[in-house]
Each structure stands twice: as C-alpha cells, then as structure tokens.
C-alpha positions as CSV (number, residue, x, y, z in Angstrom):
1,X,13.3,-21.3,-15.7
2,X,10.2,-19.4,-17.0
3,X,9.2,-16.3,-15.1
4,X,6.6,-15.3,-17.1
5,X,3.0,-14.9,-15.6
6,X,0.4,-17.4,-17.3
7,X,-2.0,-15.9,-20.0
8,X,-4.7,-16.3,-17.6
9,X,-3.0,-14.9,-15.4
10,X,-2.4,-11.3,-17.0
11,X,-5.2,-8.5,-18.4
12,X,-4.0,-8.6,-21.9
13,X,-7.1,-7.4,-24.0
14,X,-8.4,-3.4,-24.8
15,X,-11.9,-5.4,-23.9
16,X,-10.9,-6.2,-20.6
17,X,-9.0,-2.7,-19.6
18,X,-12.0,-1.1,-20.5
19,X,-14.2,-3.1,-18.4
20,X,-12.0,-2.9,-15.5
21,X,-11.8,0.9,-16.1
22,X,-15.6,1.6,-16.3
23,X,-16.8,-1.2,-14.2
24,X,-13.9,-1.5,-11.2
25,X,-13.2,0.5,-8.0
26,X,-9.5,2.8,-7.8
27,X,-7.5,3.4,-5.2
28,X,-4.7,4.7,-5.3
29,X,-1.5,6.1,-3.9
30,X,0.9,9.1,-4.4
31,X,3.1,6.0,-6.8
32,X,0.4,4.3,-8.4
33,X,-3.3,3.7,-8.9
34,X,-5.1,0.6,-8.6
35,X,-8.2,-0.4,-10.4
36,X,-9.7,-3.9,-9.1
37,X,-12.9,-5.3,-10.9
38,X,-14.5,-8.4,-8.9
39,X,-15.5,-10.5,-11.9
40,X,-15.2,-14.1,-10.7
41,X,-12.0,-15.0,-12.5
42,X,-8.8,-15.7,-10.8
43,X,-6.4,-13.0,-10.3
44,X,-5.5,-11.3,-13.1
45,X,-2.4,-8.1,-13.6
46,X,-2.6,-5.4,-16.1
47,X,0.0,-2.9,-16.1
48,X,0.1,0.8,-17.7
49,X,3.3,2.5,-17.5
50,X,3.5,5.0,-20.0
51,X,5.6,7.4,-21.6
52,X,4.6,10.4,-19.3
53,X,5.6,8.7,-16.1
54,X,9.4,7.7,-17.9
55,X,10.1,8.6,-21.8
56,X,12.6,5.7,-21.2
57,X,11.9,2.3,-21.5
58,X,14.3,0.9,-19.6
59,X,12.4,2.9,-16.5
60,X,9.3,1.7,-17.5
61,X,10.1,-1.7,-17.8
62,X,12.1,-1.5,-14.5
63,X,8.5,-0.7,-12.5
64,X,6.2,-3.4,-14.6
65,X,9.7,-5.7,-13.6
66,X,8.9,-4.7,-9.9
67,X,5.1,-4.8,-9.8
68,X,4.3,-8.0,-11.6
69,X,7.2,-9.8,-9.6
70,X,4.9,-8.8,-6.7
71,X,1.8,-10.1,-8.0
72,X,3.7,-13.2,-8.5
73,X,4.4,-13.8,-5.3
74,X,0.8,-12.7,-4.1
75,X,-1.3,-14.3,-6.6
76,X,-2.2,-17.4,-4.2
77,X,-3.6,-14.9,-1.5
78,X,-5.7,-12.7,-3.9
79,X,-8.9,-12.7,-4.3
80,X,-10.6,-13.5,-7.9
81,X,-10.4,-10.2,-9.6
82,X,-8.8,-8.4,-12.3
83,X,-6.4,-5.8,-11.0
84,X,-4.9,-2.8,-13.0
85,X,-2.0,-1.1,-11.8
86,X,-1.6,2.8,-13.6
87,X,2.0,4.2,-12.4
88,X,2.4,7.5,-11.7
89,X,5.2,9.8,-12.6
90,X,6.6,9.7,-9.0
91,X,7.3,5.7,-9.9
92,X,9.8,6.7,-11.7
93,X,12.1,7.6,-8.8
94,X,10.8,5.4,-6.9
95,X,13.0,2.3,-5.8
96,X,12.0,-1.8,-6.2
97,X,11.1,-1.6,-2.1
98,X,9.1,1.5,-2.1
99,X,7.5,0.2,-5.4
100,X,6.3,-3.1,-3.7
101,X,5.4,-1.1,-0.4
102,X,3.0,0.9,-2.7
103,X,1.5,-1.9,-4.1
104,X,0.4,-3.1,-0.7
105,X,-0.7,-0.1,0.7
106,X,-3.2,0.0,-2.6
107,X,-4.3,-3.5,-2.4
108,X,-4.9,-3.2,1.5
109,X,-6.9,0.0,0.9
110,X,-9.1,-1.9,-2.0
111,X,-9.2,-4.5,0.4
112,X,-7.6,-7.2,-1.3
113,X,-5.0,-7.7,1.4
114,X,-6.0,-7.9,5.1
115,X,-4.4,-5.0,7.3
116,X,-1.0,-6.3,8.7
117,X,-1.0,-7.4,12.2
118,X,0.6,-5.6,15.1
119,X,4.1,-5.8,14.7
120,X,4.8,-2.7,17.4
121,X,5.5,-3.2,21.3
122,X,2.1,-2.2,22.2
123,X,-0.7,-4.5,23.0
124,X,-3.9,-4.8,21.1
125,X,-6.9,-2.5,22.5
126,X,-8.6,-5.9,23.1
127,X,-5.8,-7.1,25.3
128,X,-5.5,-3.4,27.0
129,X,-9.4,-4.4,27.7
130,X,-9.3,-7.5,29.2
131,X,-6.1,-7.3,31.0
132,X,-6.7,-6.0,34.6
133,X,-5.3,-2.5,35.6
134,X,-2.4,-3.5,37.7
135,X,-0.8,-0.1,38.0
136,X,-2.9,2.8,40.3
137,X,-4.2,5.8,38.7
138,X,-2.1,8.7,37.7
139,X,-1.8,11.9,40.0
140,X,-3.6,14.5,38.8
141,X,-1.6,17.4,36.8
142,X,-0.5,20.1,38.4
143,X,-0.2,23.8,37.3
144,X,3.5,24.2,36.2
145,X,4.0,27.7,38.0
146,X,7.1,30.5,37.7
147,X,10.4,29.8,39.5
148,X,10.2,32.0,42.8
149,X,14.1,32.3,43.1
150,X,15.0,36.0,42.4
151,X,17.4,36.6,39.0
152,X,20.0,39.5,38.8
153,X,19.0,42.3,36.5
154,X,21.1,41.3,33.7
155,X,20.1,37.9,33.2
C-alpha cells in the first residue's frame, strides 16, 4: 500500500517555500509554526524540520512522520492553499498526540479549520438566550461577618 502524499499534493520546490514564506500568513504555536499561502491550488504540505530542533534524524523524521499523516487525513477538509509547517525545538519532545493537537490548534487559528463544537456540558449562549429562566433569581450576597462565640485565650 502506498502512503506517500501525491506530488501535487506536497511543497517540494525552493520557488514555492519562498513564496509561501514572503507571500503567506504564520501562526503559530509554542511546537510549531504554520505558514498558509491562499494561492488557488489544492492543499499542498511542506515540512522543515531541521537540525536545530533534533541533530537526529530519526527525531526528525518521527515529527514530518506525524505531521504529514495528519494532513493526510485532513486534506479533503482543507481549503486550497499551500501550507508550511516549521517545527520548533519543543517538537522534539513532543509526542505523536500532542504533535497532531498542535497542528490543529495552528490550522484553527489561520483559519483553515472551523473552531470545534461544544463538546462540554454547558449549553451554547444562544440556547442560554432563548431558553426561558425557569429558576428565580439568586439571593442577594451577604456580608460574611466574624463568629460571635467567645474563644479561650490560648486558642
């Protein structure tokens, strides 16, 4: 089974790290930075994971193994643009999961992904709007005072 991304599907030219470099907006993340360039093309990955974020290259590899798996599996959702992912040195600690989360968090805050949905037990604020208040309103605070009782002396 083949694994690999397509050729159009990767940013594999000097040309077109450049262009995404100069031309794209970054956000980034304490793990990694991410450089997105609208240009009308279907998504495209470039990865730079160099020497000063792992001098090994087993490391290295391990995060580009990690990020482009990701972009695999949300290529279909992106929007058309080239992205550029720069690790960082933290990546090198970092594990697949926290890798991945990383990823999202930068692509949510350059807004190629939407924000996830409420996953929490609390309604949405339009719900909390519309939905009638069923409960009556809270009594008002009160000042929390001393404790009258009188204490020994050697307390």
């Amino acid at each position: 089974m083949n694994r690999r991304l397509p050729r159009q599907a990767r940013v594999r030219v000097r040309a077109e790290f450049d262009r995404v470099f100069g031309e794209g907006r970054r956000t980034g993340t304490p793990i990694l930075a991410l450089h997105l360039h609208h240009d009308g093309q279907p998504a495209r990955l470039g990865l730079a994971v160099s020497r000063k974020v792992d001098r090994r290259a087993v490391g290295r590899n391990r995060i580009k193994r990690a990020l482009r798996e990701e972009f695999r599996s949300l290529r279909a959702t992106l929007p058309d643009a080239a992205f550029v992912i720069v690790a960082r040195p933290a990546a090198a600690s970092a594990s697949r999961t926290v890798l991945r989360a990383a990823f999202h968090d930068a692509l949510r805050r350059a807004g190629a992904l939407p924000a996830p949905g409420p996953d929490g037990t609390m309604p949405a604020a339009a719900e909390q709007a519309s939905a009638p208040a069923a409960t009556p309103a809270a009594p008002a605070m009160t000042a929390i005072l001393p404790d009258p009782t009188p204490r020994p002396a050697g307390e």
